[in-house]
N, C-alpha and C positions, 0 to 999 in steps of 0.2 A: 517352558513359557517364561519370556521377562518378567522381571519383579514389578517395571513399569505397568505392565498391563493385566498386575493381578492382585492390586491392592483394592482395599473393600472402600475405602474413602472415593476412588473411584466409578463406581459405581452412581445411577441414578435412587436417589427414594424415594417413599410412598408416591410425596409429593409431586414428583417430576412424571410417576405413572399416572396420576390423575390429568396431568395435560395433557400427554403424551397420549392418552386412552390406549386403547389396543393395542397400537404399532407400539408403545412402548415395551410394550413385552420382549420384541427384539432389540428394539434398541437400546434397551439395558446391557447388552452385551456386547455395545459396540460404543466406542470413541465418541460419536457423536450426540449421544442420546447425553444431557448434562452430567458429567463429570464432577461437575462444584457440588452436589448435593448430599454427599456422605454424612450423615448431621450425626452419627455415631460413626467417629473417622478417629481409626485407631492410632493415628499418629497427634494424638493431641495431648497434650501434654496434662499429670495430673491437674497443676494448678490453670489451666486453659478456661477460661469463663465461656461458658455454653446460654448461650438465647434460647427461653424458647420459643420453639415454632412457630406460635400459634403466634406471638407478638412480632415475629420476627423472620426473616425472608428463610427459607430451608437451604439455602448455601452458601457457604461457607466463605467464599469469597468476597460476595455479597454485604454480609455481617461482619466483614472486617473493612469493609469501605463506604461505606452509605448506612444514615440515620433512619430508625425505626421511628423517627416522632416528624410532626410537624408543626408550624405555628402559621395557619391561613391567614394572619393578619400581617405578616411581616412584610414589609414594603420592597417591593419589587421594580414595580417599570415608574421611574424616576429619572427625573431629569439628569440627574447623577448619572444613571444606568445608561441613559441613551447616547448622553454625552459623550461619555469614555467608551463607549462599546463604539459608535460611529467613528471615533478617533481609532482605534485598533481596526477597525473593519476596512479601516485607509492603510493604516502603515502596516497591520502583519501579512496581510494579502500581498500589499507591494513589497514587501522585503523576501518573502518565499519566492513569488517572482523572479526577485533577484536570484534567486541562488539556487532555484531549478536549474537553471541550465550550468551551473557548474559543479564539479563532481573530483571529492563526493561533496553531493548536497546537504546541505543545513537548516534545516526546516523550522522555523519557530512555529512550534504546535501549539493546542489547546494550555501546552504547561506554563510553555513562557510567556503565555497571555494571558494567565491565572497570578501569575505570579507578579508582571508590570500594574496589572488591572486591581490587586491587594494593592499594592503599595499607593494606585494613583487615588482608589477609592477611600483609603483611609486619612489621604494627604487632605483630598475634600472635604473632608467627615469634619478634620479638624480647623481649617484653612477658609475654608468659602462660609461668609455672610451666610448666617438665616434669613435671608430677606425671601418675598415672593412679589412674583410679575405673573401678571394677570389671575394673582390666585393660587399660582405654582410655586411650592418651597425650591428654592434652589438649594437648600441642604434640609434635608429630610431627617437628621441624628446621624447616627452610627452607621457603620457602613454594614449591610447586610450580607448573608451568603447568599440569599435570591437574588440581590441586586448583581454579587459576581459572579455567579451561574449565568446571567442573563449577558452582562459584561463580555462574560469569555463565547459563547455561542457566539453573539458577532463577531467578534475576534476570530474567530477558524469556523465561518460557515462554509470558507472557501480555502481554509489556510493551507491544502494542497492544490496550487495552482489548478486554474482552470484548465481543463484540456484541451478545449477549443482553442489556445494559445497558443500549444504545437501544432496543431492543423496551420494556424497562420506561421508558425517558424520552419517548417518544413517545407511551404512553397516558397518562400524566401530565399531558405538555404539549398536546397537540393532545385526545383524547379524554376529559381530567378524571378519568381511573380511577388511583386509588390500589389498588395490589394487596401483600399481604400478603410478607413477607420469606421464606417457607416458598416461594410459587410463585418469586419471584425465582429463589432458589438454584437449584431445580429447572432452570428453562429455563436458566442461563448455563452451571452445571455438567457436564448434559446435552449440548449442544453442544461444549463444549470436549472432555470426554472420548469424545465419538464421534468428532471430528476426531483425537483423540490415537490412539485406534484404528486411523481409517483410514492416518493418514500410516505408522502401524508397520506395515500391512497392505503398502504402496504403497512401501515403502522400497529394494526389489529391483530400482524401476523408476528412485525418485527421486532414491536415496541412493547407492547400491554402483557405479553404472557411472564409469568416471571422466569420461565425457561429459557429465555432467551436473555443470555445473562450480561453479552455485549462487554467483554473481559480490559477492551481498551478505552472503555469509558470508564472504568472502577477507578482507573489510574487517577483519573480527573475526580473524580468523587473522594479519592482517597485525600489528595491534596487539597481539596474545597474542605474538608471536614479540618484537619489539619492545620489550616492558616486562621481558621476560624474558631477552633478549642471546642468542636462538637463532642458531645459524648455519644459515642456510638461501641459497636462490638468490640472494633480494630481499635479500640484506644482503652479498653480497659485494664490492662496489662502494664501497673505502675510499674516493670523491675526496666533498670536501665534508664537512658535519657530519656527524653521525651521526643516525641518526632520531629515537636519546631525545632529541637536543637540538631536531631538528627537531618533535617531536610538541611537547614544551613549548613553544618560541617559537609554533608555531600555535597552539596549546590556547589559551597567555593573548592574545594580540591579539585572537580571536576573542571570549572571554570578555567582554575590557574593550571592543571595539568596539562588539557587540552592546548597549552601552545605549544609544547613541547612535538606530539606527532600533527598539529595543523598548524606547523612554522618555523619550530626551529628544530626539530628532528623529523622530517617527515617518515624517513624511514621504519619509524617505530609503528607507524600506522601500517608501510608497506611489509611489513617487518618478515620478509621472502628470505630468512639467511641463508638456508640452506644453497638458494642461488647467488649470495656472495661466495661463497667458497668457490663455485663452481662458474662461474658466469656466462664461459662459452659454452657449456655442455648444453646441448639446446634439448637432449631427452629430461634432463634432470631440474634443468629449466621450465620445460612442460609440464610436471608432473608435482614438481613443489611450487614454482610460480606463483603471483598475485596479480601481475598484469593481463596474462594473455596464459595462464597456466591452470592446473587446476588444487591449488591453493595447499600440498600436503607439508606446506611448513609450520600450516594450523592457527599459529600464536601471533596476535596486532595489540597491539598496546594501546587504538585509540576506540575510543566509543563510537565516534558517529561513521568508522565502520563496522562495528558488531553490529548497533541498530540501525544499520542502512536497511535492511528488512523488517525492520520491526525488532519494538525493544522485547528481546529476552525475557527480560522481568513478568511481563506480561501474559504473554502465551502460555494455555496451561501446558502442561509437560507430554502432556500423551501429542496433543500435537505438533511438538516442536518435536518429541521422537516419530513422528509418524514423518514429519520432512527428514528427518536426519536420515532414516532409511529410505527414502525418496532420492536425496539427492548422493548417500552412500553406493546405490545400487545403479543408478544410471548416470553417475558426473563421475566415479571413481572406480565404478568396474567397465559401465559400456563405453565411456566415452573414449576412454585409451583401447579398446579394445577395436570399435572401428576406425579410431585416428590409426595407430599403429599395421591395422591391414587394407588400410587408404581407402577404404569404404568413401563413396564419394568423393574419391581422387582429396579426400580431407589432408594429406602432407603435403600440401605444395600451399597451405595456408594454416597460417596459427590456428592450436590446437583449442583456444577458446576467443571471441572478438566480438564486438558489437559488431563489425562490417562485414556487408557482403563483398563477393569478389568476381573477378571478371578472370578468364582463361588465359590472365597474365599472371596473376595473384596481384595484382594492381584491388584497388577498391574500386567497384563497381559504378560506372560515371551513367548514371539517367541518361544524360542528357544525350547523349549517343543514341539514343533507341525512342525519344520521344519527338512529338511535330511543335509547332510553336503553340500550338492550342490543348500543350496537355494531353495529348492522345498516343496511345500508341501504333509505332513505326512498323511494319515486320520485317521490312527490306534494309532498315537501318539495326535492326534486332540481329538478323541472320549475317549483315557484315561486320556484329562486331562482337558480341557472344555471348553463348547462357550464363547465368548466374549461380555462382557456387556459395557455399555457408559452409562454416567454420563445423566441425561437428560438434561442439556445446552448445549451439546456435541451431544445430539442426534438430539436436534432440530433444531443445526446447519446445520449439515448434510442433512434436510429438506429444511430450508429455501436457502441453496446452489442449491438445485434442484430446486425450485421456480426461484429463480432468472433468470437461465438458460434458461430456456421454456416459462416465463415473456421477456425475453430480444430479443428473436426471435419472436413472436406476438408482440411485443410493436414495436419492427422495420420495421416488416413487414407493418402495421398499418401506423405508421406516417414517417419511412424515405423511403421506397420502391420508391415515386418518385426522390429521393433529393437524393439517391444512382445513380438511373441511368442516373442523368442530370449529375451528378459530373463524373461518368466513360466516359461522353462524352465532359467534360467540361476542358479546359485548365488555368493556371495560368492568361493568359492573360485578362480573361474573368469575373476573381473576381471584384467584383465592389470598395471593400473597398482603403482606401490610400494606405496602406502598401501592398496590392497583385501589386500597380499600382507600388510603389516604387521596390518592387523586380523585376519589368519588367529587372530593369539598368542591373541584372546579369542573365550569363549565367546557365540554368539550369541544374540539373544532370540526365542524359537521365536512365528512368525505366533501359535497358540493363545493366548498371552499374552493378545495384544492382543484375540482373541476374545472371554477372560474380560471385560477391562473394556467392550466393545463389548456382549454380551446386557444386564446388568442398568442401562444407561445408557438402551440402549430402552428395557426395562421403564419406568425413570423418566419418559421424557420421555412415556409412554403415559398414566402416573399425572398429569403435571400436564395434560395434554390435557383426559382425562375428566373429572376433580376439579371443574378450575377451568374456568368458562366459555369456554373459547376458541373456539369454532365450528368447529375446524380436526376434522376427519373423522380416525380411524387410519388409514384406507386415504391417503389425502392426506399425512400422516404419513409413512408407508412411503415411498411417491414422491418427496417429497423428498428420504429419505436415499440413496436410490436416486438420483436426481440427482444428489447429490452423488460417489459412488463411481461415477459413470459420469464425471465432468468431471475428476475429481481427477488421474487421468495424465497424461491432453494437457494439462490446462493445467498441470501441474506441471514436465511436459516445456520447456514456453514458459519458463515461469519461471524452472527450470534455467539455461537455456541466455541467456535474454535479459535477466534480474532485469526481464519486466516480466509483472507475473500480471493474466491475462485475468479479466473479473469476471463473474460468474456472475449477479450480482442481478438486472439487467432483466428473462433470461430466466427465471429460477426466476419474478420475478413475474409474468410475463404468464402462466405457468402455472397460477398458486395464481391470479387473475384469471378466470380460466374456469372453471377447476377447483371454486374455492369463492366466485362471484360475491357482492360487497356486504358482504363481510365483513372488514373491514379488519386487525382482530387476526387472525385465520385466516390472512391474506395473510403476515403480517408472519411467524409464527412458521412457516411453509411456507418463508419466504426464508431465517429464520435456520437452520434444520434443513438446508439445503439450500447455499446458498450460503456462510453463516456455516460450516458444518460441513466443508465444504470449503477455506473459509481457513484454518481453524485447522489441518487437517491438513495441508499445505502450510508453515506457521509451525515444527510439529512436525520436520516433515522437513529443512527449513533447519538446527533447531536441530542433529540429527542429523546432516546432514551438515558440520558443526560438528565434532561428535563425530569422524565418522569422519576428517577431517585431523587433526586433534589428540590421535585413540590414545586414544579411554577409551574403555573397556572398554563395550559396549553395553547390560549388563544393570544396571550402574551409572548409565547415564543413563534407563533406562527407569523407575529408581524416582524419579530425580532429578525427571523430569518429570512422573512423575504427582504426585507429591506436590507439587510447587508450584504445579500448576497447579489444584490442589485450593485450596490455601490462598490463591492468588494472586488467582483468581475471587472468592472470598468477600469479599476484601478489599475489592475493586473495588464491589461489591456496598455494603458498609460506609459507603466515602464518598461512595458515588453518593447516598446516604439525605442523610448529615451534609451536603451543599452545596444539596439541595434545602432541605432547613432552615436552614442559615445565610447563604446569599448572596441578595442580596436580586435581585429580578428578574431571577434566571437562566433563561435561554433566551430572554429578548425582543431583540430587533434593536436597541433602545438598552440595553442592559446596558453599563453606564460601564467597566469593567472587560475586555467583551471577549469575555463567556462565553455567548455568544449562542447555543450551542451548533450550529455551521454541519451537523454532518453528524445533527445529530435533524430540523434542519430539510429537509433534503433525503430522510432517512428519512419524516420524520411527510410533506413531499411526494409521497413515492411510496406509503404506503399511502393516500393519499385518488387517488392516478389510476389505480391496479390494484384497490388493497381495496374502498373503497368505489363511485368510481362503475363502474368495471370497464375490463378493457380495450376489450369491446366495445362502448363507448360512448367510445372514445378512436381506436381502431386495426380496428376491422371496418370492412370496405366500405362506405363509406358517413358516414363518419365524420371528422372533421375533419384527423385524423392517421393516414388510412389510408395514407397514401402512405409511411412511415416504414417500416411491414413489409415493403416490397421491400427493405429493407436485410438482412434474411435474405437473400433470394438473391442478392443483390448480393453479399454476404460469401461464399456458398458458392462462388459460380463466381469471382474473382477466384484464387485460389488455383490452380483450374485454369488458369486464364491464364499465371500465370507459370512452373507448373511446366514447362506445354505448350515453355515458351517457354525454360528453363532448359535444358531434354533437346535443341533445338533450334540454340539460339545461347545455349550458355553463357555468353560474355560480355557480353550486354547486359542495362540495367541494369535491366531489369522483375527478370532473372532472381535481382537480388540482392536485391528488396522482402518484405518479411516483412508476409502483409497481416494475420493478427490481431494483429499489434502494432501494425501503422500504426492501422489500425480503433481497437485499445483504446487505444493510448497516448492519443490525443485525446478518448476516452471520460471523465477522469474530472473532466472541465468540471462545475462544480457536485459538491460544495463548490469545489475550485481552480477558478482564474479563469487567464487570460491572463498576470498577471502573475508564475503560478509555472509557466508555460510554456516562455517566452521566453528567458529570461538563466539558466533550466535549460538549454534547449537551445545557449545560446553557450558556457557554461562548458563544459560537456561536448566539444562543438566542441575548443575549445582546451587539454583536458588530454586527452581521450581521441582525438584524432585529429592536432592537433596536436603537441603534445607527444609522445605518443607515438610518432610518425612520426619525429623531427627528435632527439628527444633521452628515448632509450629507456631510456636507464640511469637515469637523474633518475625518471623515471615511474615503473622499476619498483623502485624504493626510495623514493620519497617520495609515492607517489599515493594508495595507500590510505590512507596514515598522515595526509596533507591531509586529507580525507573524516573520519577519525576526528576528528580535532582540531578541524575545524571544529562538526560536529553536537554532540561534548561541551561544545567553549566556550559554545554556543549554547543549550544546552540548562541546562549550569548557571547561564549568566547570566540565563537567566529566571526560575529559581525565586529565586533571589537579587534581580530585580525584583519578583515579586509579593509577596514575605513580605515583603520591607525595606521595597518603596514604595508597592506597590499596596493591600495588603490592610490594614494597619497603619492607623488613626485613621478606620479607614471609607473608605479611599481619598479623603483632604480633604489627603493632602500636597502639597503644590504646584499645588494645587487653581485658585488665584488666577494664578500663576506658569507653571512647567514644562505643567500639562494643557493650558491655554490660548493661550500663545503662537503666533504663524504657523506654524510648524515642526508644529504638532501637531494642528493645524487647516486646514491649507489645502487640505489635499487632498478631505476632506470638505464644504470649501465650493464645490464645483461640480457642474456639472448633474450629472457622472461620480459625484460620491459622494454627491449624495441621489438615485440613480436615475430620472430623469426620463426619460418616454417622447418618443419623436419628438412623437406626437399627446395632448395634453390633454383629457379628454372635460369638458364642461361640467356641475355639480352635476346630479345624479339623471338623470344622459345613460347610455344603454348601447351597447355595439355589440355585434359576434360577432354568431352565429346562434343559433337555436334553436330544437328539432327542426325544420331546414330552411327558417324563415323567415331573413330577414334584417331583426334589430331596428335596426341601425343603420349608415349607410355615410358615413362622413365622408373627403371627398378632397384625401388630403394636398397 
């Protein structure tokens, strides 16, 4: 058995079986039953200061990030708060916007808006007049940590781009429809506030239990306590500097390193050498690669490709090893294994790609197969040919369906009791501090959320029938219905493992059947469904946010609807301004970057579900039908281990968590190999290493690394685009810095212009077609 999966610190306690009731008895012996709660976790150092229980949360992670005390009188929703939070809730919204669609992206998260929002609330604090209008301080004293809790929720209610903003960028780029600012609104607003709904609905299950520990919100709580001189668990440990000093030293190394692989080295990021030596070898190129390969050259030197999937630091370990065996076993044993026996005629197109392809190896053009109203052609279908996938792109689409059919047995399994004690269980009844601490406030009654939940429908009904979308109201319904059926279990994963199961595949394959050939229909059935389920998931995050941190909950129910009111809109704003001002955004040579990777991977999945269906991809009979046995592969592996958990708790099936293994590997295309690999070492060596050997270090400086590094990262990119990139038409160093080896060499190999094993010769085709075979070329 791994040593990872048989340490005692791992393990749930008492505590965690009292929520858990029953089912936990199994779930003690598996990955996802909480992990944090070893509260006698033998890798802790003599001198380690230990809470107790009874004052203090039972894990471990928990009491090194978030204060056991409160102060109900501390000023909170202030003009201050409102001010600077409305002001973020403009610009980080609109700057994420920005840099969505170029890749890799650069997201200013909850941290970099922790971090502008200290500095601008203390600038206040000392700067703005005491005076008062109409009654109201305009500087209330000192700046609070409730006020920049509250602060930072606006800031990132929305800070991962609305998804409804690809739906509008994909009929643009792939279908040529330009649609009016009035439908816009409607579809991104719609979606966000029904997700805001649901998560308040869903909050009893997501938010209140202390088992649900929500590992990427620590991050933010780690840094909230930190810039504010809390005393809490994670700062009792005087050896070494102190964190403010340590958050600064990381912040700027990060900062000033990051120009080095985002400008003037790119290649450190691409850092594929094994394909410099080699460059035409296009096997060796496949197989070590970073553009279109499968990444075994391991080592990038830049961060905001390690956290392009989530930062490392974060994740606890058993689940970043549960992906690492996820994507070891199916990205580096199967995927060369059916690239190399052409399964899927896969050599006559790169062995990993965002793009589909057409029986040329050309990229697959919609437009050939669709009418002018959106619909699909079949006579314009059959003259011009089926569509093929890359096989890291095929096996995605598999292991998406795994995860799914895994996440419903693995829940049914171990949370089925621990769901319906919570449907029947009250805030008051939570055992930990902090459920006891929010007793002080009034809570925000489910109805609430009802209210903005009816007339949200209403809307999304009105842009359905209005504006041509083909999508049915009954279809409509089902979606939302999907969504509020996935939103626990997978919120539960997510909780518990900071890794969230994705929905999209299967919402398409349904909106697929459901509303065959219709690609916008498809698209807005995912986002109703899937999209509507992220966002409430985002919500509940923020919320339990809220709940470590003591603001009062009906104070953030207004905070968050109104900025994600305003935040949406925004988003919306520049999403128009860059289609207008940047010149060839979204093509795969955009000089700049902005190639937008996830419209392309979007505008890819509605032409293999929307237009040509799935049952011309995944029915019997079909090229990718073999792919749907990954449903039931998903649903009975779960039984496997459980079987096998109840039996021989100690062996190490019984510690495998399969809809994480399943999804962690899933989210191939956009990410690649290379934000896989040195994700999963880092993580190795702070969350299991470190950890294990030297706990006090970890549990004072780990989250606070994590912050430091994403903000450095994050602001040293926009400080690259506006200074160097965008400035004289991007012709700065045009001649110089763009050109040189460094910035170029990785893109000159077979690896980074995609080259397939097999070259087919001018006006050659292969693949089949309805069941002939047009061409067979042997490698």
């Amino acid at each position: 058995m791994p040593t990872w999966a048989s340490e005692e610190s791992y393990l749930p306690s008492q505590d965690s079986a009292e929520v858990f009731g029953e089912a936990s008895e199994a779930a003690k012996h598996s990955s996802t039953a909480s992990i944090y709660s070893g509260f006698d976790d033998p890798n802790l150092d003599d001198n380690d200061s230990v809470v107790d229980e009874e004052e203090d949360s039972p894990y471990p992670e928990v009491r090194c990030a978030v204060a056991n005390a409160d102060d109900p009188d501390m000023p909170v929703s202030t003009v201050r708060a409102w001010t600077i939070g409305l002001l973020w809730s403009i610009v980080i919204p609109g700057l994420n916007q920005f840099f969505v669609l170029r890749y890799p992206s650069i997201g200013i998260t909850g941290l970099e808006a922790q971090l502008l929002s200290f500095l601008l609330g203390r600038l206040w604090a000392r700067f703005v007049p005491a005076v008062r209008i109409y009654g109201i301080s305009m500087n209330p004293g000192p700046f609070t940590i409730k006020e920049h809790v509250l602060i930072t929720v606006m800031a990132v209610v929305t800070w991962n781009p609305a998804y409804g903003t690809i739906v509008i960028t994909v009929q643009r780029v792939f279908y040529n429809q330009t649609v009016d600012f009035i439908y816009q609104w409607m579809i991104v607003i719609s979606t966000q506030l029904i997700g805001f709904s649901m998560g308040g609905i869903c909050q009893r299950f997501l938010v209140q239990p202390p088992s649900m520990i929500w590992p990427g919100s620590l991050v933010n709580c780690a840094l909230f306590n930190t810039l504010h001189s809390q005393q809490y668990a994670g700062a009792g440990d005087r050896r070494g500097i102190s964190r403010e000093r340590f958050f600064a030293v990381a912040f700027a190394a990060s900062l000033f390193w990051y120009f080095m692989p985002g400008y003037v080295f790119k290649a450190l990021g691409y850092f594929s050498w094994v394909c410099w030596i080699v460059p035409g070898n296009i096997i060796i190129n496949q197989l070590f690669g970073y553009e279109s390969g499968l990444g075994m050259s391991i080592i990038t030197f830049d961060w905001s490709q390690i956290a392009y999937i989530g930062s490392p630091l974060v994740s606890p370990w058993w689940a970043t090893a549960n992906v690492a065996v996820g994507f070891i076993v199916f990205f580096w044993i199967l995927t060369p294994v059916l690239y190399y026996t052409n399964t899927w005629y896969s050599q006559y197109m790169p062995i990993s790609s965002l793009t589909s392809y057409d029986n040329t190896a050309a990229p697959y053009n919609v437009t050939r197969i669709i009418n002018a109203d959106m619909t699909f052609n079949e006579d314009m279908y059959t003259n011009y040919s089926p569509l093929f996938l890359p096989a890291a792109f095929a096996l995605s689409y598999a292991l998406c369906f795994a995860a799914i059919s895994s996440t419903v047995t693995h829940t049914i399994l171990y949370y089925r009791k621990y769901i319906w004690q919570q449907a029947h269980r009250t805030l008051s009844e939570e055992s930990d501090i902090h459920a006891r601490l929010m007793n002080h406030y009034s809570r925000v009654p489910e109805w609430w959320y009802a209210l903005i939940l009816v007339p949200m429908l209403v809307m999304s009904a009105v842009a359905i029938e209005v504006y041509d979308t083909r999508l049915p109201i009954w279809a409509f319904l089902c979606a939302v219905g999907l969504a509020f059926v996935f939103t626990i279990p997978i919120g539960i994963i997510l909780a518990i493992s900071n890794q969230q199961i994705e929905l999209n595949v299967f919402a398409e394959l349904i909106a697929g059947y459901a509303v065959p050939g219709k690609p916008l229909a498809t698209m807005l059935f995912k986002t109703w469904s899937f999209v509507t389920m992220s966002q409430a998931l985002q919500f509940a995050s923020d919320m339990k946010i809220g709940h470590y941190m003591k603001i009062p909950p009906r104070i953030m129910f207004w905070a968050q609807l109104i900025a994600a009111v305003v935040a949406a809109t925004v988003q919306l704003g520049v999403q128009v301004w860059m289609f207008g001002h940047i010149p060839d955004i979204c093509t795969l040579t955009q000089k700049d970057g902005f190639t937008c990777p996830s419209t392309q991977v979007f505008g890819t999945a509605s032409i293999i579900w929307g237009a040509i269906g799935p049952s011309r991809q995944f029915s019997k009979g079909q090229i990718y039908y073999a792919l749907a046995f990954f449903f039931l592969v998903g649903a009975i592996c779960p039984l496997i281990s459980y079987s096998i958990s109840r039996k021989w708790p100690n062996s190490s099936l019984a510690y495998t968590n399969f809809p994480v293994l399943f999804n962690g590997a899933s989210y191939i295309a956009p990410a690649s190999a290379l934000n896989y690999v040195p994700n999963i070492l880092v993580g190795f060596i702070f969350n299991y290493v470190i950890r294990r050997h030297r706990f006090s270090w970890w549990a004072k400086y780990n989250y606070v690394l994590s912050a430091a590094l994403n903000s450095g990262v994050a602001i040293s990119g926009v400080l690259i685009y506006f200074g160097l990139q965008y400035p004289a038409n991007g012709t700065i160093g045009a001649n110089t810095i763009q050109t040189w080896w460094g910035n170029t060499v990785y893109l000159n190999t077979a690896d980074g212009q995609g080259l397939p094993l097999i070259a087919l010769a001018p006006n050659e085709t292969f693949g089949i077609s309805y069941g002939k075979l047009t061409h067979c070329y042997d490698s």
